[in-house]
CHARMM internal coordinates of N, CA and C (Angstrom, degrees):
IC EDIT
DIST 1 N 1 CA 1.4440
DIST 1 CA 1 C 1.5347
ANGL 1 N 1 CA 1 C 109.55
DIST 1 C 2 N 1.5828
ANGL 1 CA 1 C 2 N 114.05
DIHE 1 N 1 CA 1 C 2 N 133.72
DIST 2 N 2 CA 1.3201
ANGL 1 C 2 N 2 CA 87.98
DIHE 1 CA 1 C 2 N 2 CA 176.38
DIST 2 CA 2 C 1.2482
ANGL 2 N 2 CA 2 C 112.74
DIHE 1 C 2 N 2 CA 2 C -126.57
DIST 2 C 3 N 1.6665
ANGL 2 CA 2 C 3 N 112.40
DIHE 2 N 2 CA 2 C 3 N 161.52
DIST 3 N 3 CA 1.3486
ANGL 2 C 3 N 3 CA 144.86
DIHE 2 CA 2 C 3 N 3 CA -135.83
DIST 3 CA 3 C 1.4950
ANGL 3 N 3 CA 3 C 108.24
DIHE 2 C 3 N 3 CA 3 C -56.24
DIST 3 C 4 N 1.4519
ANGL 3 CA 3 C 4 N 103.44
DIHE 3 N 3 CA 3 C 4 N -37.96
DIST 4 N 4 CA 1.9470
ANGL 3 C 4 N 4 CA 103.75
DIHE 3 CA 3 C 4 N 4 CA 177.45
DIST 4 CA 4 C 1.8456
ANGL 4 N 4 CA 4 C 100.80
DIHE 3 C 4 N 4 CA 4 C -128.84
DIST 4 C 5 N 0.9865
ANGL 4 CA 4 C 5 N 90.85
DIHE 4 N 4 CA 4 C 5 N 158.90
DIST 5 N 5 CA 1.5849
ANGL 4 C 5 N 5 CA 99.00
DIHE 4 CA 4 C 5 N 5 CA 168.93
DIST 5 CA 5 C 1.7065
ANGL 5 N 5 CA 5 C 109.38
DIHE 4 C 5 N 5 CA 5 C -126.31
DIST 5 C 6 N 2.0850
ANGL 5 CA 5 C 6 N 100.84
DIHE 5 N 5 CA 5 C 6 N 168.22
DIST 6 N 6 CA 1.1582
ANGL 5 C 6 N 6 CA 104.04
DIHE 5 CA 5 C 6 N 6 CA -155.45
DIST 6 CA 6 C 1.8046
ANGL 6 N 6 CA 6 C 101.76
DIHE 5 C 6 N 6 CA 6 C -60.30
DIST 6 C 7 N 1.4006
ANGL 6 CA 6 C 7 N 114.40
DIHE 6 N 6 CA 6 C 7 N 159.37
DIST 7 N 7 CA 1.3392
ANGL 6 C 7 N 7 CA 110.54
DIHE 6 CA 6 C 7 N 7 CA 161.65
DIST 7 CA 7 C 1.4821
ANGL 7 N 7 CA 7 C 103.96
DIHE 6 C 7 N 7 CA 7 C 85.45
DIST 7 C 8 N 1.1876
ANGL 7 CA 7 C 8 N 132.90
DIHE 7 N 7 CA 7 C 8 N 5.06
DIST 8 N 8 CA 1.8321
ANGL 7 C 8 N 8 CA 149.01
DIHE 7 CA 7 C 8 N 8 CA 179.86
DIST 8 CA 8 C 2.0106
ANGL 8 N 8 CA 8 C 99.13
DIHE 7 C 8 N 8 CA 8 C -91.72
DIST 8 C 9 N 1.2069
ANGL 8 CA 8 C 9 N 94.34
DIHE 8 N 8 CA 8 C 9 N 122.85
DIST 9 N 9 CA 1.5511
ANGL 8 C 9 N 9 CA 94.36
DIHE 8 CA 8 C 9 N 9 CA -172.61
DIST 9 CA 9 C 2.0840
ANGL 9 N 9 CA 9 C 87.69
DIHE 8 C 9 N 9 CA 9 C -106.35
DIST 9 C 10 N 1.3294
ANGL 9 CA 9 C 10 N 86.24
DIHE 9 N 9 CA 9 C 10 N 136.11
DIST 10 N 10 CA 1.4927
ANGL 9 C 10 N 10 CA 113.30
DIHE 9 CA 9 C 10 N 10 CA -176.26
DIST 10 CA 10 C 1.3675
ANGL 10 N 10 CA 10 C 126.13
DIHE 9 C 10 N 10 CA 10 C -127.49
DIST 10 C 11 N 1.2877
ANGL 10 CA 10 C 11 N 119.29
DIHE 10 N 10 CA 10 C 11 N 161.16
DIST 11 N 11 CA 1.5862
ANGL 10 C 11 N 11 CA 117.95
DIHE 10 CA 10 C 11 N 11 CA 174.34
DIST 11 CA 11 C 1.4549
ANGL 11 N 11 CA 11 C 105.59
DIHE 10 C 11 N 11 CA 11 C -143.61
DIST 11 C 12 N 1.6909
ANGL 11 CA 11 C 12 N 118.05
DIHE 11 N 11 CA 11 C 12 N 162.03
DIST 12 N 12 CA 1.3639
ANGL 11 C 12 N 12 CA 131.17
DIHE 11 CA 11 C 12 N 12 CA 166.16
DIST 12 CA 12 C 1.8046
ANGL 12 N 12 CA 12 C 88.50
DIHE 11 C 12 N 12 CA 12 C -71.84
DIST 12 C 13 N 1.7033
ANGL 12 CA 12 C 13 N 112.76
DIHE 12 N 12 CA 12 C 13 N 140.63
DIST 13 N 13 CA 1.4931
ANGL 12 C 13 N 13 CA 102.71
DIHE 12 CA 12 C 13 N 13 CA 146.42
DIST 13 CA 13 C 1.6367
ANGL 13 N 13 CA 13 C 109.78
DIHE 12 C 13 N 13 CA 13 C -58.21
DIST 13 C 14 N 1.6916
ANGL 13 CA 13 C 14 N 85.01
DIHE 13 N 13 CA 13 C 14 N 150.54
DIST 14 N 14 CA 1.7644
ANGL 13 C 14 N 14 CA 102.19
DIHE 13 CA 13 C 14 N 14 CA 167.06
DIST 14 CA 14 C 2.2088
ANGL 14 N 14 CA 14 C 94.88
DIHE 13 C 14 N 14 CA 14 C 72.79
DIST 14 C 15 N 0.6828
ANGL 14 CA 14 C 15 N 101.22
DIHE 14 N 14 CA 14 C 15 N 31.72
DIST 15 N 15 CA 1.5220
ANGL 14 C 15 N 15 CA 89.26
DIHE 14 CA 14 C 15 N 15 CA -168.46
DIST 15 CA 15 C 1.6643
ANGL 15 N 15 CA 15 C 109.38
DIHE 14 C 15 N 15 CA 15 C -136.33
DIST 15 C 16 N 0.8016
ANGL 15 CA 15 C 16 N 124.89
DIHE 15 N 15 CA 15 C 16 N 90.73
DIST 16 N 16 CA 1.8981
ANGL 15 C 16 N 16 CA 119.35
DIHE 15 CA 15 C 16 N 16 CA -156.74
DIST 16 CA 16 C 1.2629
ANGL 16 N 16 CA 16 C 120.35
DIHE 15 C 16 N 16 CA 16 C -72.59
DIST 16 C 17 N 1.6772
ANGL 16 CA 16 C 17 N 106.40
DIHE 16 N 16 CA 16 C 17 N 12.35
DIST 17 N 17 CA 1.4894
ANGL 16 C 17 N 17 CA 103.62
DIHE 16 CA 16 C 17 N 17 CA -176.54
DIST 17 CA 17 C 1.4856
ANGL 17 N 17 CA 17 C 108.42
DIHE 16 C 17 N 17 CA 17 C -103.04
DIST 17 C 18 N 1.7571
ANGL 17 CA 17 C 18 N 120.32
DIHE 17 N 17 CA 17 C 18 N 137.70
DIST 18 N 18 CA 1.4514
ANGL 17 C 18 N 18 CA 99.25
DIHE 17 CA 17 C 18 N 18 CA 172.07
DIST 18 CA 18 C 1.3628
ANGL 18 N 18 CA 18 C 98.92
DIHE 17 C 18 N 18 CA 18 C -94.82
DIST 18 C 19 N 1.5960
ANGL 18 CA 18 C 19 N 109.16
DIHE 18 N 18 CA 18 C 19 N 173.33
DIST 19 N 19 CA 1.4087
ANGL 18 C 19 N 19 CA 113.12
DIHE 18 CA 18 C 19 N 19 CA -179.29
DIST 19 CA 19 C 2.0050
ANGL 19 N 19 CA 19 C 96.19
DIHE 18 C 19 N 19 CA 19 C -128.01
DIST 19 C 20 N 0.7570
ANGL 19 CA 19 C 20 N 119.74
DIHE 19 N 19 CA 19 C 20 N -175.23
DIST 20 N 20 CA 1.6591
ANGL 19 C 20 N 20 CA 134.93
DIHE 19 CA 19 C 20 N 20 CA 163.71
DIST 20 CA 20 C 1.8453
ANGL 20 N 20 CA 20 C 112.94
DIHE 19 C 20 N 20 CA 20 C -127.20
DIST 20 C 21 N 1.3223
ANGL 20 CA 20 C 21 N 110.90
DIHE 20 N 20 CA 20 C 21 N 139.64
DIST 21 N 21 CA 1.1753
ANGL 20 C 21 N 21 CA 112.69
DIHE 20 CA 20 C 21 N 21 CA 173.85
DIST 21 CA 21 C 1.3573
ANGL 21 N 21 CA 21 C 141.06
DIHE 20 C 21 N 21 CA 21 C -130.66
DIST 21 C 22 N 1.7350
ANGL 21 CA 21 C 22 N 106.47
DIHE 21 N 21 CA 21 C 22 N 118.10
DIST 22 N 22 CA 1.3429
ANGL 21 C 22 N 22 CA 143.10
DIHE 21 CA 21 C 22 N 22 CA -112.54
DIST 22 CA 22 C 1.7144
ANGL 22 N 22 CA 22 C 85.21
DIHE 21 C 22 N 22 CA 22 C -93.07
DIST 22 C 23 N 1.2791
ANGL 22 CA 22 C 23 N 115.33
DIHE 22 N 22 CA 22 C 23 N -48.58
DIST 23 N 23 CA 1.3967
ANGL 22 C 23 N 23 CA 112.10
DIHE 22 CA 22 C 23 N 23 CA -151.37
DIST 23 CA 23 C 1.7641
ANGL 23 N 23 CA 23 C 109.36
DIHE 22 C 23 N 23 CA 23 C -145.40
DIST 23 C 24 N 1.0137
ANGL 23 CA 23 C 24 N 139.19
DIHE 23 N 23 CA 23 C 24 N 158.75
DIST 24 N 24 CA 1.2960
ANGL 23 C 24 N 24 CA 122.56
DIHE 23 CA 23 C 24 N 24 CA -159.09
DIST 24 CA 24 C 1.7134
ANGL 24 N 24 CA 24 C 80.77
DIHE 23 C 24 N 24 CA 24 C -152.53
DIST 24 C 25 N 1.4995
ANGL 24 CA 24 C 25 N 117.72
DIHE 24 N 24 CA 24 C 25 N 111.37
DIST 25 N 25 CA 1.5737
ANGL 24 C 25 N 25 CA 136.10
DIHE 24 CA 24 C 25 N 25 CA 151.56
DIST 25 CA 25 C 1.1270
ANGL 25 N 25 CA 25 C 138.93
DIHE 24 C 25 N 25 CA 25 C -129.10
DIST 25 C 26 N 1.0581
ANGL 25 CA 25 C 26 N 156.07
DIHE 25 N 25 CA 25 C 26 N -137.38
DIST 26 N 26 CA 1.5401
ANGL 25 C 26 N 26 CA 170.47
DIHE 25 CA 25 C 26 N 26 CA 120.36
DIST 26 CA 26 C 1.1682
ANGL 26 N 26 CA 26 C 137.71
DIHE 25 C 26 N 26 CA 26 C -53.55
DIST 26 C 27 N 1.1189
ANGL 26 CA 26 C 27 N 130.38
DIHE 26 N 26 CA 26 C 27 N 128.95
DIST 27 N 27 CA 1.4932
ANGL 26 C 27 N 27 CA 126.49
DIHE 26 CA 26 C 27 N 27 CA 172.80
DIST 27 CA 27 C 1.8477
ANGL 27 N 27 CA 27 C 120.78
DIHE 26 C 27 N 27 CA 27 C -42.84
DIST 27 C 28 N 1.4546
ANGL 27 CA 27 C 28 N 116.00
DIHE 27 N 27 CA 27 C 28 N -36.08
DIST 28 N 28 CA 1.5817
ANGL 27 C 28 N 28 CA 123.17
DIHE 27 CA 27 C 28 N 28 CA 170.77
DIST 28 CA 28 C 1.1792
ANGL 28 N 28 CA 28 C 99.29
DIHE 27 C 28 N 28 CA 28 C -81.42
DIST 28 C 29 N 1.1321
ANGL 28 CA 28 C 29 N 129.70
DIHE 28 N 28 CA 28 C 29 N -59.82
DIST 29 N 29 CA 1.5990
ANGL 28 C 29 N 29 CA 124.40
DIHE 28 CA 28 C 29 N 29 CA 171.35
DIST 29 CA 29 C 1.5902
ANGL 29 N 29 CA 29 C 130.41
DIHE 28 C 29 N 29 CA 29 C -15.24
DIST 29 C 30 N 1.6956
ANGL 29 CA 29 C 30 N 94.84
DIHE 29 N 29 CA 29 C 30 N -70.20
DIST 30 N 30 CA 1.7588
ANGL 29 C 30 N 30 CA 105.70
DIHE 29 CA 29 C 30 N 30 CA 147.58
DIST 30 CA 30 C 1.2062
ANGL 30 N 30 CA 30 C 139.87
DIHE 29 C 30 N 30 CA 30 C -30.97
DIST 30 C 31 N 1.5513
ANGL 30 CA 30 C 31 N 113.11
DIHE 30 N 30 CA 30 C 31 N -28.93
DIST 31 N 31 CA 1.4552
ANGL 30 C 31 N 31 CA 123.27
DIHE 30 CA 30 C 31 N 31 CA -162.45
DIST 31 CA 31 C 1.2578
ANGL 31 N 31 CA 31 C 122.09
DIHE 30 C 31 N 31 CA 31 C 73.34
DIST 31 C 32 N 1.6030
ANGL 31 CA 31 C 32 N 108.29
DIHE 31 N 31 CA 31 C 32 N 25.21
DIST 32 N 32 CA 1.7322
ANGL 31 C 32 N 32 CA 101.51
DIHE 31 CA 31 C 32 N 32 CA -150.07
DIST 32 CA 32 C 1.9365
ANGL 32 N 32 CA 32 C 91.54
DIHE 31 C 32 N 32 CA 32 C -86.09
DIST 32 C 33 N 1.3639
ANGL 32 CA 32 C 33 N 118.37
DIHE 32 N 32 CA 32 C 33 N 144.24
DIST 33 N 33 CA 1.6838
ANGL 32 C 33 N 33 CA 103.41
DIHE 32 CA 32 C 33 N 33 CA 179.96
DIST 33 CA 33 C 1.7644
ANGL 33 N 33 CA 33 C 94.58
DIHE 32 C 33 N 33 CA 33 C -64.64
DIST 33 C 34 N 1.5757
ANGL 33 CA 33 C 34 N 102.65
DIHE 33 N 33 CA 33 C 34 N 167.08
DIST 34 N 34 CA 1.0108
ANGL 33 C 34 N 34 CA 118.11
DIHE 33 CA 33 C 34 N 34 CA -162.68
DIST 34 CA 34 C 1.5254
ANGL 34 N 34 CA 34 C 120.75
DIHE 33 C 34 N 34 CA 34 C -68.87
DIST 34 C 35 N 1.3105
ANGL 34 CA 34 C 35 N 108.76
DIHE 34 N 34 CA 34 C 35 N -28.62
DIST 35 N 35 CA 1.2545
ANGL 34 C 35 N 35 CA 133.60
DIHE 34 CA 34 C 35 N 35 CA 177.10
DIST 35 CA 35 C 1.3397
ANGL 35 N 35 CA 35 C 128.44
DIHE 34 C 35 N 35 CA 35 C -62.00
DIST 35 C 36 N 1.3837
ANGL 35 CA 35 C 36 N 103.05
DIHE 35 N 35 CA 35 C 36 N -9.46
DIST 36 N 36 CA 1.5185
ANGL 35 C 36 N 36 CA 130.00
DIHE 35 CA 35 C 36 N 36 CA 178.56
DIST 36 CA 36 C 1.5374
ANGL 36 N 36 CA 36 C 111.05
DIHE 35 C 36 N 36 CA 36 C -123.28
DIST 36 C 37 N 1.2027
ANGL 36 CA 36 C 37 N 129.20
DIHE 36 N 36 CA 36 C 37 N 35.36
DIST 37 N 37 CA 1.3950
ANGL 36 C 37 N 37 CA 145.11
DIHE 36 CA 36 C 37 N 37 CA 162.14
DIST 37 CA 37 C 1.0912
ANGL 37 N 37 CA 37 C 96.64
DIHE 36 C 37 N 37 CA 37 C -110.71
DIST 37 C 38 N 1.3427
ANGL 37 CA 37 C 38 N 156.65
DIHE 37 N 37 CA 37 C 38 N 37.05
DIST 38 N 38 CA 1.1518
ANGL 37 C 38 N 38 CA 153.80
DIHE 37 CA 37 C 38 N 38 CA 146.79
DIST 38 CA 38 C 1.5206
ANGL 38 N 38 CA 38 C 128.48
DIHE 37 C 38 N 38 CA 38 C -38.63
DIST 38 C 39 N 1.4146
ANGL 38 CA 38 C 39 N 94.02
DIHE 38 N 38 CA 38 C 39 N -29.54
DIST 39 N 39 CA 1.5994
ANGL 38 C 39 N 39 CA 105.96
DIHE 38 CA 38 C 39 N 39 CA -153.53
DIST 39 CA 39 C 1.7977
ANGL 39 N 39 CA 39 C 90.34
DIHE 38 C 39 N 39 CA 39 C -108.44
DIST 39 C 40 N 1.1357
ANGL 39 CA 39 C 40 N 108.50
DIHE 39 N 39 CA 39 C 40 N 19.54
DIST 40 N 40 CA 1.9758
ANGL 39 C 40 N 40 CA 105.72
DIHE 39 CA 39 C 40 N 40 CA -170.06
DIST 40 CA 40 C 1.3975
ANGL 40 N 40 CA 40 C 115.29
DIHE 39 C 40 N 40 CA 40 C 110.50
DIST 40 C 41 N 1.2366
ANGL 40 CA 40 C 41 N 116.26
DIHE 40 N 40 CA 40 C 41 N -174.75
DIST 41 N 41 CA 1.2621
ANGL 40 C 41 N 41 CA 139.66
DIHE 40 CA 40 C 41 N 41 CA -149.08
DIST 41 CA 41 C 1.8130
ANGL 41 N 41 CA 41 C 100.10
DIHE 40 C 41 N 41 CA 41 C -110.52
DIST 41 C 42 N 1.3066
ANGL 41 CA 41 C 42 N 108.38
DIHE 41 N 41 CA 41 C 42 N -33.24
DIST 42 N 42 CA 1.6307
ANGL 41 C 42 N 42 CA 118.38
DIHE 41 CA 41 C 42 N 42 CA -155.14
DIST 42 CA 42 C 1.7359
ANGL 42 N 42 CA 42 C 96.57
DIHE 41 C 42 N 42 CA 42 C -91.30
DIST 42 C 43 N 1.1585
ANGL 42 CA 42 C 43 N 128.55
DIHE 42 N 42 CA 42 C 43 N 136.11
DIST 43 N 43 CA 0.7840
ANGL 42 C 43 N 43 CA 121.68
DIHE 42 CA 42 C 43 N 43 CA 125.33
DIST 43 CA 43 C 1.7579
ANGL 43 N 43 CA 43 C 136.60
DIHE 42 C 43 N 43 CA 43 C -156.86
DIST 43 C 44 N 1.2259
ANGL 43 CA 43 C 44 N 130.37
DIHE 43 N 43 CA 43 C 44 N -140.60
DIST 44 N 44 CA 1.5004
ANGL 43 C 44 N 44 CA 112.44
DIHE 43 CA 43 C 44 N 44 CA -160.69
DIST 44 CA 44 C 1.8347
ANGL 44 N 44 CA 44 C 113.34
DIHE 43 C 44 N 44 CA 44 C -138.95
DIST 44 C 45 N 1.0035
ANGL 44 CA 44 C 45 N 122.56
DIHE 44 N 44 CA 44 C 45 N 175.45
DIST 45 N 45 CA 1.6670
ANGL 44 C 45 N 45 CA 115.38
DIHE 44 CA 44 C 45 N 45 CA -175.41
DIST 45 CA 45 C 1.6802
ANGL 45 N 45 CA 45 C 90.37
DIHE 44 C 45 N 45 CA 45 C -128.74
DIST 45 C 46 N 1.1619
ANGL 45 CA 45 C 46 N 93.25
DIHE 45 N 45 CA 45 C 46 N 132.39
DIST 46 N 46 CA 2.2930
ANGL 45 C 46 N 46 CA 96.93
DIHE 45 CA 45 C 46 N 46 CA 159.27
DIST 46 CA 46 C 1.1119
ANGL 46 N 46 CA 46 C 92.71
DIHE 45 C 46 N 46 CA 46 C -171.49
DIST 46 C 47 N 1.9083
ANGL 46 CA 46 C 47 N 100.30
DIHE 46 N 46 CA 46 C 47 N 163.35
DIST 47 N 47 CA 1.1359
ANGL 46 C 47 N 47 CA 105.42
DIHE 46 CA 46 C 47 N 47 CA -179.84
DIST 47 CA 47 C 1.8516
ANGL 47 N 47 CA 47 C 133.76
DIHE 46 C 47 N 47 CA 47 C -84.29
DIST 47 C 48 N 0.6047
ANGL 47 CA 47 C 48 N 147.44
DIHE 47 N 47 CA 47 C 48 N 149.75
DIST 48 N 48 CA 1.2965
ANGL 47 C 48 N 48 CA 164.60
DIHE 47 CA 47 C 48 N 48 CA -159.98
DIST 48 CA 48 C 1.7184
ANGL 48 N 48 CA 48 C 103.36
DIHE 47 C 48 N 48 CA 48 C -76.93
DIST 48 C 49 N 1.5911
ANGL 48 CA 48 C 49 N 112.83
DIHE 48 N 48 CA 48 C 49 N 95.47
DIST 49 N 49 CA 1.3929
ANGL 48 C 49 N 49 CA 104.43
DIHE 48 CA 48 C 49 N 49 CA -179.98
DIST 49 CA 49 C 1.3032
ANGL 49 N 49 CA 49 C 104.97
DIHE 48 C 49 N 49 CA 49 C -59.93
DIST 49 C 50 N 1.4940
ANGL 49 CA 49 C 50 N 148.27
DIHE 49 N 49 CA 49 C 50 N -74.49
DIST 50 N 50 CA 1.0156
ANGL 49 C 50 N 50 CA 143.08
DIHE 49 CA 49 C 50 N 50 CA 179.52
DIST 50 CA 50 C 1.8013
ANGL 50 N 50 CA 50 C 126.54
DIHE 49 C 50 N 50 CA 50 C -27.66
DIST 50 C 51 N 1.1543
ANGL 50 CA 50 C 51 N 120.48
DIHE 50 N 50 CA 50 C 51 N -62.71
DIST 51 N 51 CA 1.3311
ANGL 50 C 51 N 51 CA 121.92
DIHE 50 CA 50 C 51 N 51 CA 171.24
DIST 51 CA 51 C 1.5658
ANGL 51 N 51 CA 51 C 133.19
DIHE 50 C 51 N 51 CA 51 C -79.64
DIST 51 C 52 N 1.9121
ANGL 51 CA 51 C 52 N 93.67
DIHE 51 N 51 CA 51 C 52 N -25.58
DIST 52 N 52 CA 1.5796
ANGL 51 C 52 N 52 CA 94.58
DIHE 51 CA 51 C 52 N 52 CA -175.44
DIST 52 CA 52 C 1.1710
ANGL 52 N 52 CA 52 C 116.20
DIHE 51 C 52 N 52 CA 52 C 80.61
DIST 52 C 53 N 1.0317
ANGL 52 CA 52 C 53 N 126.99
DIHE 52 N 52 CA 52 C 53 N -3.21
DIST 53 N 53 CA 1.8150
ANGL 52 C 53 N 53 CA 146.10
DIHE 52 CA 52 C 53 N 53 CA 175.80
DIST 53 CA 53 C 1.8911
ANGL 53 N 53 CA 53 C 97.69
DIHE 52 C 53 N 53 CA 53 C -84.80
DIST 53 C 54 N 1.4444
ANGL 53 CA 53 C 54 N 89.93
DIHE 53 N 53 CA 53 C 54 N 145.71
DIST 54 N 54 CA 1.6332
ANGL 53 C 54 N 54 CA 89.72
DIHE 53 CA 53 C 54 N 54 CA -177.87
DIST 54 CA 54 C 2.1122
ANGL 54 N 54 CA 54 C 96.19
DIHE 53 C 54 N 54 CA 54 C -98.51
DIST 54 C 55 N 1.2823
ANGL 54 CA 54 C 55 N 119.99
DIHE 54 N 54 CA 54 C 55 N 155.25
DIST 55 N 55 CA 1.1704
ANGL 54 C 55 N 55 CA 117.21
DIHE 54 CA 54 C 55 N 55 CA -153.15
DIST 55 CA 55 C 1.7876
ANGL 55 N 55 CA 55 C 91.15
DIHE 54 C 55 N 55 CA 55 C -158.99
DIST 55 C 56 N 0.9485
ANGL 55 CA 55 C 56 N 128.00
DIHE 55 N 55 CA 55 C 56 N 148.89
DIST 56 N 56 CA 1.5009
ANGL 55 C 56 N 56 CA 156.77
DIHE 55 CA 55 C 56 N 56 CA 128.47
DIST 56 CA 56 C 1.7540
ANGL 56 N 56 CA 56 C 143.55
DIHE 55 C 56 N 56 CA 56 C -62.44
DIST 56 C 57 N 1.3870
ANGL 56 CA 56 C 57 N 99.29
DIHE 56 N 56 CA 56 C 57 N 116.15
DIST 57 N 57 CA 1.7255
ANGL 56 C 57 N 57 CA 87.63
DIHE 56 CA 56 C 57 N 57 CA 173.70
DIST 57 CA 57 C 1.6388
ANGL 57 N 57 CA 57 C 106.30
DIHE 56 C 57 N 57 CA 57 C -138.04
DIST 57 C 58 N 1.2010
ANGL 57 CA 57 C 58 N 91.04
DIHE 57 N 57 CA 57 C 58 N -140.69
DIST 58 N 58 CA 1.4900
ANGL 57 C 58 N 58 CA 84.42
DIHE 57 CA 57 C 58 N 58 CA -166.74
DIST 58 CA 58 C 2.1422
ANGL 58 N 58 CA 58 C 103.60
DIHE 57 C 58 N 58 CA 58 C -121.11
DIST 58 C 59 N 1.4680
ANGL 58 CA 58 C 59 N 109.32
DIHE 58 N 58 CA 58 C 59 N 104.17
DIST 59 N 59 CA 1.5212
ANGL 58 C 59 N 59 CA 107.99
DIHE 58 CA 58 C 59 N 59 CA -177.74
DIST 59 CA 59 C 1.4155
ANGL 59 N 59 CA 59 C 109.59
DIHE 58 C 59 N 59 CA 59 C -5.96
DIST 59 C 60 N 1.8305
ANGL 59 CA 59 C 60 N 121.74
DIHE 59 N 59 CA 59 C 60 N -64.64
DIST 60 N 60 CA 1.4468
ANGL 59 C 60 N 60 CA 140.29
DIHE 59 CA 59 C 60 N 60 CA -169.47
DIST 60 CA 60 C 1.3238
ANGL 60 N 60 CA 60 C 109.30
DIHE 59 C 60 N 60 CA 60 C -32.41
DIST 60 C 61 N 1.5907
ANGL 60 CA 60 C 61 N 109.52
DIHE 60 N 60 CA 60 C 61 N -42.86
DIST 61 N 61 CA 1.6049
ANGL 60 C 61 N 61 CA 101.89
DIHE 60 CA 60 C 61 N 61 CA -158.35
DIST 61 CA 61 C 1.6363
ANGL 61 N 61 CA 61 C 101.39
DIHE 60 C 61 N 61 CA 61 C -99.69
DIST 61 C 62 N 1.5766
ANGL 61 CA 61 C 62 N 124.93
DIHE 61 N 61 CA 61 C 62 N 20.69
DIST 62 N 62 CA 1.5736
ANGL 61 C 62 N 62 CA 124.27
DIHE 61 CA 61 C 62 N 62 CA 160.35
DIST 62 CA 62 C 1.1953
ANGL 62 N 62 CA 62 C 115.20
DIHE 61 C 62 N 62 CA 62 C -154.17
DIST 62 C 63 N 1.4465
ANGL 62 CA 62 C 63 N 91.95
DIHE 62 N 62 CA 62 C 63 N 141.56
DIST 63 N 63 CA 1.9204
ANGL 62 C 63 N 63 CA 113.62
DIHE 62 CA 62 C 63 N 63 CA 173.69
DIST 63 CA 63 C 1.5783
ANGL 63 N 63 CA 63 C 111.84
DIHE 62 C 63 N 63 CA 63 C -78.88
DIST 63 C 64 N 1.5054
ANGL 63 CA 63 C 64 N 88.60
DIHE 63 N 63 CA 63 C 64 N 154.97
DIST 64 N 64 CA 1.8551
ANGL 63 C 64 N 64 CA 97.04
DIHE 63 CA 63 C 64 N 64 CA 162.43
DIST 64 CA 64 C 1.0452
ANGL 64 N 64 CA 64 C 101.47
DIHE 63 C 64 N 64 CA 64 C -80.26
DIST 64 C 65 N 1.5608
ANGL 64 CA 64 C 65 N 109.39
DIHE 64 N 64 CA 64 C 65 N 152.55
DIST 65 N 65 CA 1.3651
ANGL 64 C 65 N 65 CA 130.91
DIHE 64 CA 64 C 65 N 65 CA 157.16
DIST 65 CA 65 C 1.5817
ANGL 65 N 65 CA 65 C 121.45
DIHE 64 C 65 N 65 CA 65 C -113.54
END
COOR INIT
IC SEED 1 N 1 CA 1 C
IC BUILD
């Protein structure tokens, strides 16, 4: 099961931006190199308050709010 679903607005702790989450895949999925799956297998797509660019991380490193 995984940890957030689409449309779940989230944040990094310590991090004041919320984000929303767009898309729910995989760490290979992402393209992320391998070496940076550290944090799991799961992770998520939203957009990037700052740039407006859509971006990827890893579920592990944010909570719901």
């Amino acid at each position: 099961m995984a940890k957030f679903e689409i449309g779940d607005k989230v944040r990094m702790p310590g991090v004041p931006f919320i984000v929303e989450v767009l898309e729910i895949g995989t760490c290979e999925e992402a393209e992320h190199d391998p070496d940076d799956c550290e944090y799991g297998g799961e992770t998520f797509r939203f957009t990037d308050p700052e740039s407006g660019e859509d971006d990827w991380m890893h579920t592990a490193e944010f909570e719901r709010v």
